[in-house]
C-alpha positions in Angstrom: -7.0 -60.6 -33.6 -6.0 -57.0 -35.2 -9.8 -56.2 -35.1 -10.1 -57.1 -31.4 -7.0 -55.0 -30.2 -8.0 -51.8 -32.4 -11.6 -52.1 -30.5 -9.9 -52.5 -27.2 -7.4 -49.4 -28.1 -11.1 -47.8 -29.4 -12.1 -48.2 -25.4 -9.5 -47.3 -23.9 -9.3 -44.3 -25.7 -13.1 -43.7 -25.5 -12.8 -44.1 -22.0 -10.0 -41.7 -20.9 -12.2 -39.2 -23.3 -14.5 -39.4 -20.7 -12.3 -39.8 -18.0 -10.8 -36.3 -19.1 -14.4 -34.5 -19.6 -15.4 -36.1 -16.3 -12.4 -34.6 -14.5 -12.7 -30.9 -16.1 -16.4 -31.5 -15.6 -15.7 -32.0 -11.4 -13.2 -29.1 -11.2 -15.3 -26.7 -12.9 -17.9 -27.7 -10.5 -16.0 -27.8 -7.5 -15.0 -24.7 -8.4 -18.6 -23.1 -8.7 -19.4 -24.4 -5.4 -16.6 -23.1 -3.6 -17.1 -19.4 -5.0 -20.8 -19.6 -4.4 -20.1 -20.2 -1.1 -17.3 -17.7 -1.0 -19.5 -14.5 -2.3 -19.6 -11.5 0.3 -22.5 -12.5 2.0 -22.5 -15.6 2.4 -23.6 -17.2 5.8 -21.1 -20.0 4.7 -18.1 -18.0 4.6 -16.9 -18.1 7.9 -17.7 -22.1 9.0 -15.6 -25.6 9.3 -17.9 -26.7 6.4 -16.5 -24.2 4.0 -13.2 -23.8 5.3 -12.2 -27.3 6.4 -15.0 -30.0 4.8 -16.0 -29.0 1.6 -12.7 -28.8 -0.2 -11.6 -31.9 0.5 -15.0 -33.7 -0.4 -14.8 -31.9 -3.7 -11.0 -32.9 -4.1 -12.1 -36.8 -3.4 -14.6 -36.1 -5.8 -12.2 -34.9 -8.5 -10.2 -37.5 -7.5 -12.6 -40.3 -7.8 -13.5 -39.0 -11.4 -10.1 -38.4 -13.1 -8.5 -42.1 -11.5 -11.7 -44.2 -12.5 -9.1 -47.5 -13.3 -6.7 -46.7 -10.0 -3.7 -46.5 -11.7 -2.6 -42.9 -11.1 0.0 -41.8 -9.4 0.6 -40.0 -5.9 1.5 -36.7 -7.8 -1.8 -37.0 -9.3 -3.5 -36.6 -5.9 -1.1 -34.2 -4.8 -1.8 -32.1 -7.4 -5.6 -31.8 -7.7 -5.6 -29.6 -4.4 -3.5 -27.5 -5.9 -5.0 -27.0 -9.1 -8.3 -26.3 -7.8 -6.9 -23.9 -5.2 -5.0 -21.9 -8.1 -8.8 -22.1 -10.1 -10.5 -20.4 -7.0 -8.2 -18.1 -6.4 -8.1 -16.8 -9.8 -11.6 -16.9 -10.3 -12.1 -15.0 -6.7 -9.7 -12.1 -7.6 -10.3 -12.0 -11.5 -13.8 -12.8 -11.4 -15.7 -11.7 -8.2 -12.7 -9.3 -7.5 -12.5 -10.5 -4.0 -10.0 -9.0 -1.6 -7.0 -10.6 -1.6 -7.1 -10.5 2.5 -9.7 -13.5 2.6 -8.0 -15.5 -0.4 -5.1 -15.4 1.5 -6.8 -16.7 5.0 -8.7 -19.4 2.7 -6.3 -20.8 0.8 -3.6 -22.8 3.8 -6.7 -24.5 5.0 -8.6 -25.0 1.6 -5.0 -26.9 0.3 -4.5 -28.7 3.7 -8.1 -30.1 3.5 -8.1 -31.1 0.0 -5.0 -33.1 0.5 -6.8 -35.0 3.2 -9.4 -35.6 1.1 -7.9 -36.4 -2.0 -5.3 -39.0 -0.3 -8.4 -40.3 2.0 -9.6 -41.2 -1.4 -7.0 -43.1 -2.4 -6.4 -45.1 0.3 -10.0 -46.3 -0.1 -10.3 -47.1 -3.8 -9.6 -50.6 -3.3 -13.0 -51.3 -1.5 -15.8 -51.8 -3.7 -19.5 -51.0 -3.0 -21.6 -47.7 -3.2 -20.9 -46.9 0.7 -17.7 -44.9 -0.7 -19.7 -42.9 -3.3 -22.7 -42.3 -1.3 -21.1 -40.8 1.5 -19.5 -38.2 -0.3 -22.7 -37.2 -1.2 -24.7 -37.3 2.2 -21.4 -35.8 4.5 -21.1 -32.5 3.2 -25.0 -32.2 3.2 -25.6 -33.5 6.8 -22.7 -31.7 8.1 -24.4 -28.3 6.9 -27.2 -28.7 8.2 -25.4 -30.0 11.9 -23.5 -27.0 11.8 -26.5 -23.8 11.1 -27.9 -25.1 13.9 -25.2 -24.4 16.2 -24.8 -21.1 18.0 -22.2 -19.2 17.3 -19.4 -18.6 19.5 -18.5 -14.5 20.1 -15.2 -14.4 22.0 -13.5 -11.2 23.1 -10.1 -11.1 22.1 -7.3 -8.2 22.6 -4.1 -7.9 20.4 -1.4 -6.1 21.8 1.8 -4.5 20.7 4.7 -2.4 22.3 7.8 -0.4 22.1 10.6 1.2 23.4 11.1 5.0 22.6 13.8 6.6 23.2 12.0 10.2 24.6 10.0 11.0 27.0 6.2 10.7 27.4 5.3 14.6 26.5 7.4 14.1 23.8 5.3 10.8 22.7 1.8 12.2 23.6 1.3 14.3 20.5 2.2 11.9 17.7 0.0 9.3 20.0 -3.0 11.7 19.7 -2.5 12.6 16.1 -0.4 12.1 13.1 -0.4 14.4 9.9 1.1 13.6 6.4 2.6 10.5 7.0 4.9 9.0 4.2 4.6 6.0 2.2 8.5 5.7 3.7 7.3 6.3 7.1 6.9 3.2 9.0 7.8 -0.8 9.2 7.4 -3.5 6.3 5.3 -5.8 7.4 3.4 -8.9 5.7 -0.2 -7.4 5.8 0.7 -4.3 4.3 3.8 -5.0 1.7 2.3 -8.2 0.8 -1.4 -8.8 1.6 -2.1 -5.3 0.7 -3.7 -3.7 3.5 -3.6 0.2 2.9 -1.2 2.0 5.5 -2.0 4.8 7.5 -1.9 8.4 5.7 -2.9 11.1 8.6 -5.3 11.6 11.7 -7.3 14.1 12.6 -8.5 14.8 16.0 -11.5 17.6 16.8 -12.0 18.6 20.1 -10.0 17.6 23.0 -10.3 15.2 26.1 -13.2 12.9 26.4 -15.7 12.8 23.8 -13.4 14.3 21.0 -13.5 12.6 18.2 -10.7 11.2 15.9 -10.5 10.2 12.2 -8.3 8.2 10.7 -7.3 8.2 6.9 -5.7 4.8 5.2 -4.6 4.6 1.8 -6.2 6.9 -0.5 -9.9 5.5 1.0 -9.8 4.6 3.9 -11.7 6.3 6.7 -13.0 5.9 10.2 -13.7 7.4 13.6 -12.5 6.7 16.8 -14.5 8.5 20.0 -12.1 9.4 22.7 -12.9 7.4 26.0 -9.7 7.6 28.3 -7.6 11.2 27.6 -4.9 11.4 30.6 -2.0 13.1 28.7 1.4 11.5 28.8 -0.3 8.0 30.3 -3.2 6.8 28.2 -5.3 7.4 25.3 -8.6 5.1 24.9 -11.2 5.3 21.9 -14.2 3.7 20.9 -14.4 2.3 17.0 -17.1 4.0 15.2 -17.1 2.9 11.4 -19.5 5.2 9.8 -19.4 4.0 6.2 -18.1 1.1 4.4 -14.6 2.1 3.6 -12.7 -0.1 4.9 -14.7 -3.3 4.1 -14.8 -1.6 0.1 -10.9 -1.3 -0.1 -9.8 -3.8 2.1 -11.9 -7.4 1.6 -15.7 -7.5 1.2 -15.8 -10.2 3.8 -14.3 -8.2 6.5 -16.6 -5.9 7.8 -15.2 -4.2 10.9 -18.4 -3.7 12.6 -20.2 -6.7 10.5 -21.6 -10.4 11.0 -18.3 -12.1 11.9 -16.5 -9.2 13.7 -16.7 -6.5 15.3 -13.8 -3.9 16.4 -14.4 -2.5 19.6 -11.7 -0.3 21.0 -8.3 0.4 21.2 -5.8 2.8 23.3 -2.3 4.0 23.9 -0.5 3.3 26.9 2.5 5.2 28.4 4.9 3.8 30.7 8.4 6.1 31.4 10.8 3.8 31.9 13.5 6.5 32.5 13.8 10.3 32.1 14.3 10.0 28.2 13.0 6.5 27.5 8.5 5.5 27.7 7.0 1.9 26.6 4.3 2.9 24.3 2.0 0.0 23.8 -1.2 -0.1 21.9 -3.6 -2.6 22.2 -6.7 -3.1 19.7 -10.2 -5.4 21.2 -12.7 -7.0 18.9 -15.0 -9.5 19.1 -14.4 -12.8 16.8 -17.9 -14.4 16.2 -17.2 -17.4 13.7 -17.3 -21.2 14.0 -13.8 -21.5 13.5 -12.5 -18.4 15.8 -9.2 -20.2 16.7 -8.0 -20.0 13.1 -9.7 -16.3 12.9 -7.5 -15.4 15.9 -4.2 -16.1 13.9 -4.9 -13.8 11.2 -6.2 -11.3 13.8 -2.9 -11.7 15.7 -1.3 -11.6 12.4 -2.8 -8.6 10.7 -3.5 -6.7 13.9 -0.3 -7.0 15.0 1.4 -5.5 11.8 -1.1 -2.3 11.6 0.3 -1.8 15.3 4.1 -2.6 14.3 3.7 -0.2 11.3 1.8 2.4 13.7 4.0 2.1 16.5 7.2 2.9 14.3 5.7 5.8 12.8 5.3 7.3 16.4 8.8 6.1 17.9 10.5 7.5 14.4 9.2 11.1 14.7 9.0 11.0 19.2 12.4 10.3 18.5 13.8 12.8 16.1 12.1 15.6 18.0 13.3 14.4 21.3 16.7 14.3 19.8 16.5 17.8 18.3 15.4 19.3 21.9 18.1 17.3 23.0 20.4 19.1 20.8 18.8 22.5 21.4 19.2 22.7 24.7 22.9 21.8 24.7 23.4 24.6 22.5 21.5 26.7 24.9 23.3 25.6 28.0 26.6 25.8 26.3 
């Protein structure tokens, strides 16, 4: 009787052993699969199959490995998600020293997924059968191959920003058409650039003047690009085309994110100048790309997202100094008239 329960302790033991190796076994892989597909480059990057499907087959699988008698419990399966999410992630930065921009994108949608798929697992370990089994195998496989053959979508979409400033138009136009030495003070906080990292705006420099001048702009300590004046009506608009003549911003920014690349492409942008009275102007600026991914939707919230701070951040910059020069001319000419 001794004999038998030591051998049955023996199994058990033997058994969570392998349970254990089998678990560590499935994350580690899980893990090499997401990063493969994750690598700048990768025609995956940007699809429902990497963002949405293959976490949480790979979180089912994990699932299915580390619970092989059922008797975990829930915060087992809400934890897997979140392990392997804090895996990727660290491999991703640590390891492929990818920008944190597109962990940050990935990582809502990877947790979200693999909770569905890890707790979609559960509810179906009490049916026996292969069907379970096999079908993680075949889904993520078929789905693939469904989804490179569809086109992809390229929608146009425009992200706009404005604000009041208290001067007048003339007083605007200058800071609108250039900006030199800007602070690291100067400016809003905003998510994208205090915590996702983006590099804030340092200086512009315009050559030439009117149509056809154009303009380069300097982020960070890296950060360059051109902008080829379109629209020049002073006090009222200023219009540019994008022109990204290196790979700056894709370097220091996120390899994924190309500006001018296979899932987007930045277009244009422009100020516009409304007086609203003698000493107050709406200045809005509005930024147009073209979003050409399978999940554009989701792309479109990060765009409204991180678009929108850069124009916050901008905007502020131009309304702080507009303002303190408007205020000094204010000032001088009361000293004048009195």
């Amino acid at each position: 009787m001794v004999d038998d329960n030591v051998t049955t302790q023996k199994r058990r033991l033997h058994k969570r052993l392998l349970s254990g190796f089998g678990l560590a076994l499935a994350i580690a892989l899980s893990a090499f699969l997401l990063l493969s597909a994750s690598k700048s480059g990768s025609i995956w990057f940007a699809s429902i199959w990497f963002l949405a499907l293959l976490p949480a087959v790979l979180c089912a699988l994990i699932c299915y490995i580390g619970d092989p008698d059922r008797t975990r419990t829930t915060s087992f399966y809400w934890l897997v998600p979140c392990l392997l999410g804090v895996v990727v992630c660290l491999a991703s930065y640590f390891v492929l020293q990818e920008g944190v921009i597109c962990i940050v994108m990935l990582s809502p949608v990877w947790l979200v997924s693999g909770w569905a798929g890890a707790f979609i697992m559960r509810s179906q370990r009490h049916r026996r059968g292969k069907t379970l089994q096999s079908s993680f195998l075949i889904i993520p496989l078929a789905a693939a191959m469904v989804e490179a053959q569809l086109p992809t979508p390229h929608e146009a979409v425009a992200v706009s920003r404005a604000v009041i400033v208290r001067a007048a138009p003339e007083d605007i136009w200058p800071y609108a058409v250039a900006s030199h030495d800007i602070r690291a003070d100067e400016g809003r906080w905003t998510i994208s650039h205090d915590v996702i990292g983006i590099p804030r705006p340092t200086e512009s420099r315009l050559v030439g003047s009117g149509v056809g001048a154009v303009r380069t702009a300097y982020w960070g300590d890296h950060v360059n690009f051109e902008e080829r004046i379109v629209a020049w009506a002073p006090g009222r608009k200023l219009g540019w085309d994008f022109n990204f003549t290196n790979s700056s911003v894709q370097d220091y920014t996120d390899k994924h994110i190309s500006p001018d690349g296979e899932f987007l492409t930045i277009k244009s942008g422009d100020y516009v100048l409304r007086r609203i009275s003698p000493h107050q102007t709406e200045l809005t600026l509005t930024t147009r790309y073209v979003a050409k991914t399978h999940v554009n939707p989701y792309a479109r919230l990060w765009g409204e997202l991180m678009m929108g701070d850069i124009h916050d951040n901008v905007l502020g910059i131009i309304k702080a100094r507009a303002e303190r020069d408007a205020a000094l001319k204010l000032e001088r000419d009361g000293v004048a008239a009195s």
